[in-house]
C-alpha positions, 0 to 999 in steps of 0.5 A: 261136186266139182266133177259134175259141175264141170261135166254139166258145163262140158256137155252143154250145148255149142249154140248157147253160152258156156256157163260159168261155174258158179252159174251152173252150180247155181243150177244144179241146186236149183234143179236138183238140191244138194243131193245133185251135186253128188250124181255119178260119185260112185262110179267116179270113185271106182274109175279112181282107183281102177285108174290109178291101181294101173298109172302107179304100177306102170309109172314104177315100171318105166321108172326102173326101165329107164334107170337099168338103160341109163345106169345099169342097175337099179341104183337110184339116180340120186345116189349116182348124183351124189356120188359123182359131186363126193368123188366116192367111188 
């Protein structure tokens, strides 16, 4: 509901006063009942998990990228950290 209240709010016209979000909330019930306020969530939950079946693999990726460059291995930077303060070598 959240998500339709903002995209109401951000595709209202520039010449009339941008709606607060309790005044377009308001609205929408008016206009349309409860049911409004869930247009569009099936496509909003397929572009969720498309989106982040994408981000999290990516963010892994990088994540590891940036390890090898700085450590040469895929030790996490923790154990490094730690190591460093321990004096293990």
């Amino acid at each position: 509901p959240i998500d339709v209240i903002k995209t109401r709010i951000q595709t209202s016209p520039l010449e009339c006063s941008t709606p607060r979000m309790r005044t377009m909330w308001k609205i929408l019930i008016r206009e349309g009942g409860v049911k409004a306020l869930f247009r569009g969530i099936g496509i909003t939950v397929f572009r969720a998990f498309a989106v982040n079946g994408i981000i999290f693999p990516v963010y892994e990726f990088v994540s590891m990228q940036l390890e090898d460059a700085r450590f040469g291995d895929h030790t996490l930077v923790i154990d490094h950290i730690y190591r460093e303060k321990v004096d293990i070598k």
